[in-house]
N, C-alpha and C positions, 0 to 999 in steps of 0.2 A: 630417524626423522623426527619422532614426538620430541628428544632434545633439542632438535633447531627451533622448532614449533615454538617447543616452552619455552626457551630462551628469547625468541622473539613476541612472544605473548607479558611476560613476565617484563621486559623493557617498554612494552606497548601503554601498557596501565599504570607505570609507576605515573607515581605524582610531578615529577619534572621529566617525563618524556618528552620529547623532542618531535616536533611535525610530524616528521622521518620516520621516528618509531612508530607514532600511531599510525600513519598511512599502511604502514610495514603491518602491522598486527592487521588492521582492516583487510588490507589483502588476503589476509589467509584464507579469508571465507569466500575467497569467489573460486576457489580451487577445489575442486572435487576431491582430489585425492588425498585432500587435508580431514577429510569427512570424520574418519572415524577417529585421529587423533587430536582433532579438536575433540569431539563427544567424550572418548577419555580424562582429558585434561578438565574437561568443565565439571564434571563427574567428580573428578579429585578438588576442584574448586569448592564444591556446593558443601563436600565432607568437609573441609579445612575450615570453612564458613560456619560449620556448624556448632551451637554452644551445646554442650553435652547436660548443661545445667537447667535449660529450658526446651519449652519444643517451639519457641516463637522465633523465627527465623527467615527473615523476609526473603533471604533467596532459596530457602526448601519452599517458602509460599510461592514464589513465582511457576519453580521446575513442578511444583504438584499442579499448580496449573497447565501446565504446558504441558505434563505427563496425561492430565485428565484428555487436552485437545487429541494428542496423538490416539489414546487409547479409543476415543470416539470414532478417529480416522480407521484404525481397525474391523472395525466391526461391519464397515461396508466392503463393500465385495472389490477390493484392491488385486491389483497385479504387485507381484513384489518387484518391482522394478519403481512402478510410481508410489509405493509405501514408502520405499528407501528415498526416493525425492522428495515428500514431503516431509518426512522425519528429517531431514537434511536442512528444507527451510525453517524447520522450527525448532534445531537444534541452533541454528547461526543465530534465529532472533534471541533465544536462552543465552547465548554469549552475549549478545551486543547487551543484554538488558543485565546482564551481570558484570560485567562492565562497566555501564553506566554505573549499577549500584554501590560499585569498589570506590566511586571517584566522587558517593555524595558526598561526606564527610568533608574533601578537602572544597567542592563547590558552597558547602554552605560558610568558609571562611573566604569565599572569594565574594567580591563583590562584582565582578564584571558577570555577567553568564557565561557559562560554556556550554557552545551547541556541540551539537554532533549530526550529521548526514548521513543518510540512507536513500538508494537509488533499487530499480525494478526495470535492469535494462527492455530492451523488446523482445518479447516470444518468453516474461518470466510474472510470477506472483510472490512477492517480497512478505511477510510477514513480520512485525514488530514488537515487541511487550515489553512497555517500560518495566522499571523499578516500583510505580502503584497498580500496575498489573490492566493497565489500559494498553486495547491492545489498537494496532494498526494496520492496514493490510494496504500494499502499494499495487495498485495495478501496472502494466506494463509498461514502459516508459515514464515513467515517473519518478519524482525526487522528492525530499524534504529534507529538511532542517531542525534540527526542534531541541529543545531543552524541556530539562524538568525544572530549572530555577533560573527562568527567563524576566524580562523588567516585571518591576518591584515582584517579584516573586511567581510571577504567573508561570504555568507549563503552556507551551506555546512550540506553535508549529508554521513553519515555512512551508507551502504545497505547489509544488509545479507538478500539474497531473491530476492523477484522481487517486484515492484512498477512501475507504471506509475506515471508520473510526466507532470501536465501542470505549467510552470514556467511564475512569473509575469515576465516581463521584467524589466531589471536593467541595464543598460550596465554599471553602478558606484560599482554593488555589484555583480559581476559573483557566481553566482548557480553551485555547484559542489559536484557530486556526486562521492564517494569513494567507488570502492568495491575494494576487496581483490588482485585486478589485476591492471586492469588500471582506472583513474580518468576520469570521464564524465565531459568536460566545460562546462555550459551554458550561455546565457543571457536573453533566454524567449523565450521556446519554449514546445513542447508534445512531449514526448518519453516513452518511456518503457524498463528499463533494467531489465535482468535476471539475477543473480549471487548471485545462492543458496551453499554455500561450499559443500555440499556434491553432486553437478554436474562438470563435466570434461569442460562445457565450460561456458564462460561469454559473455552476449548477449545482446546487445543495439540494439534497434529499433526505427527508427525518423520518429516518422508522421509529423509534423508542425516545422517551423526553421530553424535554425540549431546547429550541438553541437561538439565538439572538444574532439578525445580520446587523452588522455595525458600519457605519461609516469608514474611510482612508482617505487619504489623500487624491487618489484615483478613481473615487465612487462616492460622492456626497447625497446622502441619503435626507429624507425632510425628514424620516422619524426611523429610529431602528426598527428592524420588523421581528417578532415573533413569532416562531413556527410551531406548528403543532404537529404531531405523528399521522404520518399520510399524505403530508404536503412537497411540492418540489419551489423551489426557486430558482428563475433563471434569471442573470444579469444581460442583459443586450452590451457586447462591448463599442458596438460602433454608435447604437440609440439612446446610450445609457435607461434601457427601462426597465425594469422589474414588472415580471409576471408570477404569478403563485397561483399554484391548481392540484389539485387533489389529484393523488397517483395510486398505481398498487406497484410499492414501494420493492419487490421482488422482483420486476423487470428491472430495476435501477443495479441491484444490489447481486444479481445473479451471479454477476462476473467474479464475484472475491469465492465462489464455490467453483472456480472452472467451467461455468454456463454460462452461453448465451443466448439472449431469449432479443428477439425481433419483433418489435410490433410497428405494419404501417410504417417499414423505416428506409429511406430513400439509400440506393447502392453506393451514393458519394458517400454517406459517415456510414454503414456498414464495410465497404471498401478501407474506411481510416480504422476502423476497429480492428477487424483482420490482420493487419499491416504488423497494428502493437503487439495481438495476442500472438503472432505464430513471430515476428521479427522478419516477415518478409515484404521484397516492394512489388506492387501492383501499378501497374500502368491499363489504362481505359483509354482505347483506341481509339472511340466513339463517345461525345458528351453528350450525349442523348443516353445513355445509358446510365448517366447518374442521374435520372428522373426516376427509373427503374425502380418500384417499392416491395418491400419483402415481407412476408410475415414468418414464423418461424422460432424454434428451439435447438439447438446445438450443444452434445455436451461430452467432449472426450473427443470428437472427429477431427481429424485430421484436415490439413488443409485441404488437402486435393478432395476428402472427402464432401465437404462444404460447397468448393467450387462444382462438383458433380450435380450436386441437389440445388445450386444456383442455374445449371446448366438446363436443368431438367425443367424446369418450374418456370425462369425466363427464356425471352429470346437472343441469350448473350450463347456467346461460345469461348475459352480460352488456351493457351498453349502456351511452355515455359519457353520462353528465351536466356539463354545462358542462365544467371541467378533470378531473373526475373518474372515474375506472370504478367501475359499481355489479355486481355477481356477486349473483346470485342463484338459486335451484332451477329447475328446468325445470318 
């Protein structure tokens, strides 16, 4: 198997690969049982990569990152079942960002950009680490886009969804994220934007930094705004208005650790959060029940287990129908 693997790894990255091929190589990583012979093959990548003459070596800098993350991951009280899961996602994003990094050389003789896509189907948490060691984390249903040598040279990101972003610092290559409204400036910092298209508003949160909302075509701003550490911003998409209000930036951000924390939060958008993080659908018998408000921490429970503690606390009741949950009043 690791020779089909490699041979379709090894067609995937060359320099004139073919759509084909790279779809083909992308593929590999949504297959579990490709686990540990990609993890080998990357392994033999990072040695191949390496100059025996120096110890400066941007992709052992990346894996020692990304060895530092796991080894963190260890030391809290793990079931080996979800250690091997998340070593799984953070071996896929060590491929894509080595990867990327095989393919700067010929990007910086191209003049067009080359993007590349990453998706966080429903009921998943995507992780990402370019080539400068900025990392990305996709929340569940969610996508982007992005290059490292995007117009006139910017690293730049397309966002349908949400992500957290900690940004290496650049001040020569501004980090810019694009959702469907207004553009996020950076130069190195942590934030969290929300802007899923099928929600009414778009939502940047700055924990560490700072970062600049900028005008688009779809959001004309009278002045760009400035945020500072501890602020959110929301876009109205039907009112076009900007509001900005000091937050504790932890509820926003909980969810890229597998928490969620509920504060004062009506059961219509805790019901759509649900949905992403487990991949399942909820139907609401009664809309009087999405008036219903929660307060609340969750972290590791299982679906049914949540619905128990929603059952307990309101006056809803629910029960599975075929693939489905139905909520209803008590």
């Amino acid at each position: 198997m690791q020779d089909r693997i490699g041979h379709i790894l090894k067609k995937g990255k060359a320099e004139n690969a073919s759509d084909l091929e790279k779809r083909q190589m992308y593929a590999l990583f949504h297959h579990d049982e490709n686990e540990y012979e990609l993890k080998d093959l990357l392994l033999q990548e990072l040695h191949n990569t390496e100059n025996p003459e120096t110890s400066t070596n941007p992709f052992k800098k990346l894996f020692d990152k990304l060895w530092s993350k796991i080894e963190k991951k260890k030391t809290k009280i793990l079931t080996p079942k979800y250690f091997i899961s998340t070593f799984g996602r953070i071996a896929a994003a060590v491929v894509i960002g080595l990867f990327m990094g095989l393919h700067i050389s010929s990007l910086k003789s191209n003049t067009n950009p080359a993007y590349y896509a990453a998706s966080a189907p429903k009921g998943s948490i995507s992780e990402i680490i370019l080539p400068d060691s900025s990392l990305i984390v996709l929340n569940a249903g969610s996508s982007i886009k992005y290059s490292i040598n995007g117009e006139k040279g910017t690293r730049e990101v397309f966002l349908d969804g949400e992500a957290w972003f900690d940004v290496h610092k650049n001040k020569k290559k501004p980090f810019i994220v694009h959702t469907h409204f207004y553009d996020v400036n950076v130069t190195g910092t942590q934030f969290n934007v929300k802007a899923y298209k099928s929600e009414k508003q778009v939502t940047t949160t700055l924990e560490e930094g700072s970062v600049v909302i900028q005008s688009t075509e779809e959001c004309k701003l009278a002045n760009s705004v400035y945020m500072v550490p501890g602020e959110q911003l929301t876009f109205d998409k039907e009112t076009k208005n900007i509001a900005i209000k000091k937050i504790n930036t932890r509820w926003v951000t909980a969810w890229k650790d597998n928490k969620l924390i509920f504060v004062n939060m009506s059961l219509k958008e805790l019901i759509v959060l649900l949905e992403r993080k487990y991949g399942v659908d909820i139907e609401v018998k009664n809309d009087a029940i999405h008036e219903f408000h929660f307060d609340g921490t969750f972290k590791d429970e299982t679906i049914i287990e949540i619905l128990e503690i929603l059952k307990r606390a309101l006056p809803i009741d629910y029960k599975i129908v075929d693939q489905e949950i139905e909520i209803t009043t008590k």
